[in-house]
C-alpha positions in Angstrom: -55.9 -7.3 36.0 -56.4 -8.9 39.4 -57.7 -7.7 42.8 -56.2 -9.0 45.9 -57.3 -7.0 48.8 -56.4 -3.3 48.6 -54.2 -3.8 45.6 -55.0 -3.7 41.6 -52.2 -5.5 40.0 -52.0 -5.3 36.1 -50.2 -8.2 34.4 -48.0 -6.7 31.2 -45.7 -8.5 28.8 -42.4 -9.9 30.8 -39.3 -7.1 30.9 -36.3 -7.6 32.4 -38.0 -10.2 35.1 -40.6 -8.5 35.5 -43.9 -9.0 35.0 -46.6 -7.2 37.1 -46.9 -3.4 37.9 -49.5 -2.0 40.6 -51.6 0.9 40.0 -50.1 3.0 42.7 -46.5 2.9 41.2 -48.0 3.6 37.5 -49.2 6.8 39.2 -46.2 7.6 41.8 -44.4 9.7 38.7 -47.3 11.9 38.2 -47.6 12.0 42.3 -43.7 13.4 42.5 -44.5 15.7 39.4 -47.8 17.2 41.3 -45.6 17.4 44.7 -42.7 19.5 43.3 -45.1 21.5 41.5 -46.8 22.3 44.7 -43.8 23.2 46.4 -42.4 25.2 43.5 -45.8 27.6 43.8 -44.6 28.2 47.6 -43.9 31.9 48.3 -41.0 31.8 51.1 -41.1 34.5 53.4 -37.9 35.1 55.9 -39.0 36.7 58.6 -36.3 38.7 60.6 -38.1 39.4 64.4 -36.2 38.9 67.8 -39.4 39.6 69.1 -41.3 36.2 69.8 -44.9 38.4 70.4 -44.3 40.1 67.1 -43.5 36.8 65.3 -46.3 35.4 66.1 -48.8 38.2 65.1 -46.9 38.0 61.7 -47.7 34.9 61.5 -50.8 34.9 62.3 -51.6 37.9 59.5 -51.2 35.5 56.5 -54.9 35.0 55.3 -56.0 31.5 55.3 -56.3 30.5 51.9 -52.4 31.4 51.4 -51.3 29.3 54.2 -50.8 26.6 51.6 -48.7 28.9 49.3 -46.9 31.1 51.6 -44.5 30.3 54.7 -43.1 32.1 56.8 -39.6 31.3 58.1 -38.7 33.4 61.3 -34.8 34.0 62.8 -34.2 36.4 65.7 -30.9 37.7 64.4 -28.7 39.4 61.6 -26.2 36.5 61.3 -29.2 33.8 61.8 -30.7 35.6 58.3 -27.7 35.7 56.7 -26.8 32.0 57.4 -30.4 31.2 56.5 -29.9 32.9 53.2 -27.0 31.1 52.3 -28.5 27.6 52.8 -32.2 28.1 51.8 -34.2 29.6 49.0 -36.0 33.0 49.7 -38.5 35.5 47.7 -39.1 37.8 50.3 -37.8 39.4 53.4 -39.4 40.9 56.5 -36.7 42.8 58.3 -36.8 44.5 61.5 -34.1 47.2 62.3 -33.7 46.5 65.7 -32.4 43.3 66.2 -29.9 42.1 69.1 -26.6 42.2 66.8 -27.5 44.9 64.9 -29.5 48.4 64.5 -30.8 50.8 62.4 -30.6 51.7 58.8 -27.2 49.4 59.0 -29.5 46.1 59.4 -30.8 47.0 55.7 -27.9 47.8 54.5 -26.3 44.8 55.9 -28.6 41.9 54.6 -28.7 43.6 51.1 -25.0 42.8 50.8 -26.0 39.1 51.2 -29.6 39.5 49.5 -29.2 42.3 46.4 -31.7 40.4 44.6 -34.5 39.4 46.7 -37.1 42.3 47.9 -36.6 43.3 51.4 -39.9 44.9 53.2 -39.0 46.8 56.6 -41.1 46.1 59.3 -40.0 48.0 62.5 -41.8 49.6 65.9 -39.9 53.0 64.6 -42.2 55.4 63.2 -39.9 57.8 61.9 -40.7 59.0 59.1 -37.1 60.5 57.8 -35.8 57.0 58.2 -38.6 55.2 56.2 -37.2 57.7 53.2 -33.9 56.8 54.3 -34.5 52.7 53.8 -36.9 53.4 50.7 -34.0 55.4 49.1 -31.4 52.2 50.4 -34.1 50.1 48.0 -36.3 48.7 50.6 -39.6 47.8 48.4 -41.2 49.1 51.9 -41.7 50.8 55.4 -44.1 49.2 57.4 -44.6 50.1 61.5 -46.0 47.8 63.7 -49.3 48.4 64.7 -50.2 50.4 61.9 -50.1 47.0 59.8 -53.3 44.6 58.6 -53.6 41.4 57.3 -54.4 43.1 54.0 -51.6 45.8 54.2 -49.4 43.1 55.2 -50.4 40.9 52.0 -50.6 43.5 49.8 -46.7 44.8 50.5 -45.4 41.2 50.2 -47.3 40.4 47.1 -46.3 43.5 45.2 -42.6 44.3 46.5 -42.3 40.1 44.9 -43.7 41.4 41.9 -42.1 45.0 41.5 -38.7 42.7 42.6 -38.9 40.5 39.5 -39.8 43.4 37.0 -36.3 45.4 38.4 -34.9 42.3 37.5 -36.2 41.6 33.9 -35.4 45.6 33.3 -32.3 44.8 34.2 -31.4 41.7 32.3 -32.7 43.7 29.7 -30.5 46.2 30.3 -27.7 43.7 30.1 -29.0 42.7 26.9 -29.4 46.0 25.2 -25.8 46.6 26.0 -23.9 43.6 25.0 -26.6 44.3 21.8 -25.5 48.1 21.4 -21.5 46.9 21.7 -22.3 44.2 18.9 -24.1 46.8 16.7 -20.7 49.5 17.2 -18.5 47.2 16.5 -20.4 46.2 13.3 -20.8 50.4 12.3 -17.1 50.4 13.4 -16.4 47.6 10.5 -18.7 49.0 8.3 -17.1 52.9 8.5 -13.5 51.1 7.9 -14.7 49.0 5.1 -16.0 52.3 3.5 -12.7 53.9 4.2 -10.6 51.7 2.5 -13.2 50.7 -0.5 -13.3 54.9 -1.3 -9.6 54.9 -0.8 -8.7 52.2 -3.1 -11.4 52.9 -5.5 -10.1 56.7 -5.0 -6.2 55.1 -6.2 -7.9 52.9 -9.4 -9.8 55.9 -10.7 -6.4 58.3 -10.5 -4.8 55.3 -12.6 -7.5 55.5 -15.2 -7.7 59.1 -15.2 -3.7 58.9 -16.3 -4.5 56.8 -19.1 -6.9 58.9 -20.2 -5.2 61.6 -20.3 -2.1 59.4 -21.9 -4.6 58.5 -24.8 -5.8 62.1 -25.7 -2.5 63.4 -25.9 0.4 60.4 -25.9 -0.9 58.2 -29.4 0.9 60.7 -31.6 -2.4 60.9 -33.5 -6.0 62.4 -33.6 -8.4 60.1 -31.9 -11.2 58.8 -34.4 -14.5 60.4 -33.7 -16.0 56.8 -32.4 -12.9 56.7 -30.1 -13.2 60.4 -28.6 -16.7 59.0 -27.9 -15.5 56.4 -26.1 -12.7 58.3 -23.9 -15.3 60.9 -23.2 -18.1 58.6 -22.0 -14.9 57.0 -19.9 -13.8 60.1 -18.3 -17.9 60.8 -17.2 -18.0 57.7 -16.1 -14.5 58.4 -13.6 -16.0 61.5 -12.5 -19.5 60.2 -11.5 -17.7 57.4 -9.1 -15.4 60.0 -8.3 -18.6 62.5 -6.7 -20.0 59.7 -5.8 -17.4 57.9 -3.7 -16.5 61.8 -1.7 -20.5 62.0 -1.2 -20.3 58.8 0.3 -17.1 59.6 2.2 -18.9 63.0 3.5 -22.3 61.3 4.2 -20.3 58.4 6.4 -18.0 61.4 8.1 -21.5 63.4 9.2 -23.1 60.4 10.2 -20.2 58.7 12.4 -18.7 61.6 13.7 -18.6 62.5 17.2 -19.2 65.7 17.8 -20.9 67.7 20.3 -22.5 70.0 18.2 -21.4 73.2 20.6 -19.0 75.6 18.3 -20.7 79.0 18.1 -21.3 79.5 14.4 -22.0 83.2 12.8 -24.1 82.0 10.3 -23.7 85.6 8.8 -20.4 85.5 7.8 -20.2 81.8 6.7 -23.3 82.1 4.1 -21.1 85.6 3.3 -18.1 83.5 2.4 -20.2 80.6 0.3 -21.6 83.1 -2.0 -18.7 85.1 -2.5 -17.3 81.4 -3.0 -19.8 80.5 -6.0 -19.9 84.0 -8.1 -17.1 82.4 -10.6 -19.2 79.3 -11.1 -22.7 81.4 -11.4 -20.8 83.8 -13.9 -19.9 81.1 -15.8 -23.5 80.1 -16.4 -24.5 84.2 -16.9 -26.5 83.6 -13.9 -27.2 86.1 -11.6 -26.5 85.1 -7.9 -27.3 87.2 -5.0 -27.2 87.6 -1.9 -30.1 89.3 0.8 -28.9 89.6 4.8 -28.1 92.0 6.9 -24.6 92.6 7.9 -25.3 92.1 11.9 -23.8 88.7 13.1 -26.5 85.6 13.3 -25.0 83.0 15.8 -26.2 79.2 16.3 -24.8 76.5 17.6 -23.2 73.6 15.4 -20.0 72.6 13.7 -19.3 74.7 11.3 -17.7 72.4 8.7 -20.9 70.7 9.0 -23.1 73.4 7.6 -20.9 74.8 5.0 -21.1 71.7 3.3 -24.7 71.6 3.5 -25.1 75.2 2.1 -22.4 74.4 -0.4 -24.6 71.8 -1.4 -27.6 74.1 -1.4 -26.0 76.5 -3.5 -24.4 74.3 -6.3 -27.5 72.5 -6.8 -29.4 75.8 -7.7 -26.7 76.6 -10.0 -25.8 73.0 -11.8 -30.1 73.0 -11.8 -30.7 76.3 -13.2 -30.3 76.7 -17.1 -28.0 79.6 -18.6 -29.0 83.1 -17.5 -31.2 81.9 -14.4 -31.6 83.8 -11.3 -30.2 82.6 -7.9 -31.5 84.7 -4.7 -30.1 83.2 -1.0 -31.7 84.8 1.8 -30.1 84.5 5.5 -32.7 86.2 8.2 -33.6 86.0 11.5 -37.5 84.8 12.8 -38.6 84.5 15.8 -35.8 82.4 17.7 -34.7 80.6 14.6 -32.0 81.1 11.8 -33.5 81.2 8.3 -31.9 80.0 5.3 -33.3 80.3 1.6 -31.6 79.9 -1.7 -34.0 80.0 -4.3 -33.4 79.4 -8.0 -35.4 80.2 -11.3 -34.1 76.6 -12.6 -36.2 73.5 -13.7 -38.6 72.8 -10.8 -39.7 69.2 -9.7 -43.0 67.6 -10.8 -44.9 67.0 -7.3 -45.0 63.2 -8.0 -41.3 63.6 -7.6 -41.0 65.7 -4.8 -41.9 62.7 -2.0 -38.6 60.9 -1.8 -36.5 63.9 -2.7 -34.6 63.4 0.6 -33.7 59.7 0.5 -30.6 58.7 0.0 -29.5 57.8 -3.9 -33.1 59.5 -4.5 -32.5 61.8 -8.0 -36.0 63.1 -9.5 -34.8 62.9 -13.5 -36.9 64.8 -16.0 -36.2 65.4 -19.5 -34.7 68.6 -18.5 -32.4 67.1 -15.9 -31.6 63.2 -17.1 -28.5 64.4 -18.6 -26.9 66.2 -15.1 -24.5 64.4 -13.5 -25.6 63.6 -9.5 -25.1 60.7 -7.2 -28.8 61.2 -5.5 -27.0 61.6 -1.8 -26.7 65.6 -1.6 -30.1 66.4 0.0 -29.8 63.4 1.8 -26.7 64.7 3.8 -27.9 68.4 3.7 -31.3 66.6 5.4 -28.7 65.0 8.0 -26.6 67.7 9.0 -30.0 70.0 9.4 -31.3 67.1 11.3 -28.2 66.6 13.8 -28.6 70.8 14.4 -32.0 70.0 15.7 -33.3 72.1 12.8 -35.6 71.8 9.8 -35.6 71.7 6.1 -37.7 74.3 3.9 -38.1 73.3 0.4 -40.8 74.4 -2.4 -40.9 73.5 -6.0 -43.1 74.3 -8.9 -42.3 72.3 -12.1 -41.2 74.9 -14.7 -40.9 77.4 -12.6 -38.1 76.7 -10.0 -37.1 75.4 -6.2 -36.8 77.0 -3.1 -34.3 74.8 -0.7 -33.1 75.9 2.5 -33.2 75.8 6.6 -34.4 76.5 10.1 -32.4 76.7 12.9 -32.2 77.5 16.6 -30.4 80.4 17.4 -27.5 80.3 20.0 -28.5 81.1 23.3 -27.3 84.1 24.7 -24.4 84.5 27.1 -25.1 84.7 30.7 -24.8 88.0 31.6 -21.6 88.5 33.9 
């Protein structure tokens, strides 16, 4: 290192010819670095003002200590802002309405179609009050009159409609992103629904094929069936039926939760909980159970799709009778309270043990007991009764003493009634 004069020369090993570096161009990199940083942290103000007088007070408004951060470009016309925009960077604008080439609410209007994103703050002699809701309602960030307007009014305004710019603009890349995500994430459920389709169909087709054999090799060998073999066949053809429930629960559970529907049928619950029970006497007779049936006979109307709900009674009601032993009592009772539909069917039958009871609603969910391990189920019933309750904007009721028997069943809202004419 040498001094000669003004100048601190540094000696380094020869590169390329080269062989001595000053001080000052070490440190002209980090010099540029510090200078562009600087003039990134510059707020840039266009200032729209035919007015010279008015310009000037502007101007004169920005507090000292921002001088160095904010700065304030002034144009005295509509097509002088508009060329400006086009060839300079801007965060804010200060726009008078009354200009020389153009007036009223059309000024604001105007410059947005060459400005959408930036914040535009009106700053007019008008003190109307009708059209400062006008501009606010065009999405000016402000309305400010001249000579109602400080330094710290006038600070304030520009800081925040910057800030409340940028945050509408992050919502609304957000927005963007939410909905390219959204179309990913229907397009995947799309794919999914389809692959579902086809797998139940097809596994639907292979279980009809074995179900033919089996039926070919309990009645086609031209002999009895060893008792090992009957064993075998028998265990076969449980096994065909359980994927068979299994694959239309799935079927059912991926209809309710895909489907489109509105919701908006009027439904007489009355008559379709009439129908279901009338529906299940055969299968409760079979059992010697006795099902029965308490309502009254006026008409109880919600709202809802129909097919919907009578699968999640039917399901209701053919767990109370496949989980009540021989000779077991089934009541279901339909009644109205308050402004809700109320649905019980209550069975005599096996009960659940309370550690059991907390996931009785998930989906594959079966609480097994000694009583109950050997009943065929696929777990997703009171899952999709749960769902179609759930998309009626009602609620479930259950109970259940171990032993003793369940109590499963429904709130819902009753239909509104009918404008009168």
């Amino acid at each position: 290192m040498r001094v000669e004069g003004d100048t601190i020369t540094v000696d380094t090993l020869p590169t390329q010819g080269a062989n001595r570096t000053t001080l000052e161009d070490g440190l002209q990199p980090f010099a540029e670095q510090a200078g562009r940083q600087r003039s990134m942290a510059v707020t840039h103000i266009l200032l729209v003002e035919d007015n010279p007088g008015d310009t000037y007070l502007i101007q004169t408004m920005i507090e000292p200590a921002d001088r160095s951060t904010m700065e304030i470009h002034p144009v005295g016309r509509l097509r002088d802002a508009i060329h400006y925009l086009a060839q300079h960077p801007v965060d804010a604008i200060l726009l008078d309405l009354s200009l020389p080439d153009s007036h009223g609410l059309a000024t604001l209007t105007t410059l947005q179609h060459h400005a959408s994103s930036l914040p535009i703050i009106v700053l007019t002699g008008l003190d109307d009050e009708e059209l400062g809701l006008q501009a606010v309602q065009a999405r000016a960030q402000d309305y400010l009159v001249k000579g109602q307007v400080d330094q710290a009014l006038l600070m304030r305004s520009i800081r925040y409609a910057i800030e409340r710019k940028r945050l509408e603009q992050n919502l609304q890349q957000s927005k963007q992103e939410l909905e390219v995500l959204y179309q990913k994430v229907s397009s995947l459920e799309q794919l999914k629904t389809d692959m579902i389709r086809i797998a139940s169909h097809d596994i639907g087709g292979l279980l009809g094929i074995v179900v033919g054999h089996l039926y070919l090799l309990n009645d086609g060998l031209g002999e009895p069936l060893s008792e090992s073999q009957q064993y075998s066949v028998n265990e076969i053809s449980d096994a065909v039926q359980r994927m068979t429930a299994l694959s239309k629960d799935i079927l059912s559970l991926e209809r309710i939760e895909s489907q489109e529907s509105h919701l908006t049928q009027p439904v007489n619950l009355a008559s379709l909980v009439r129908s279901i029970y009338e529906q299940y006497q055969s299968q409760a007779a079979n059992k010697h159970q006795s099902l029965k049936l308490l309502t009254e006979d006026a008409p109880i109307m919600v709202t809802g799709d129909v097919v919907q709900l009578q699968e999640a009674i039917v399901n209701m009601v053919s767990n109370a009778i496949k989980y009540t032993p021989d000779h077991g009592q089934i009541q279901m009772r339909l009644y109205q309270q308050d402004s809700a539909a109320v649905l019980e069917v209550e069975d005599s039958g096996y009960g659940i043990p309370d550690d059991l009871q907390e996931n009785l609603f998930q989906p594959f969910y079966r609480a097994r007991t000694k009583d109950t391990a050997d009943i065929p189920g696929t777990g997703l019933g009171l899952h999709l009764v749960k769902n179609i309750i759930d998309r009626h904007q009602g609620g479930m009721i259950f109970n259940s003493i171990y032993g003793q028997g369940s109590t499963f069943g429904f709130r819902l809202p009753l239909a509104a009634d009918p404008p009168a004419p």
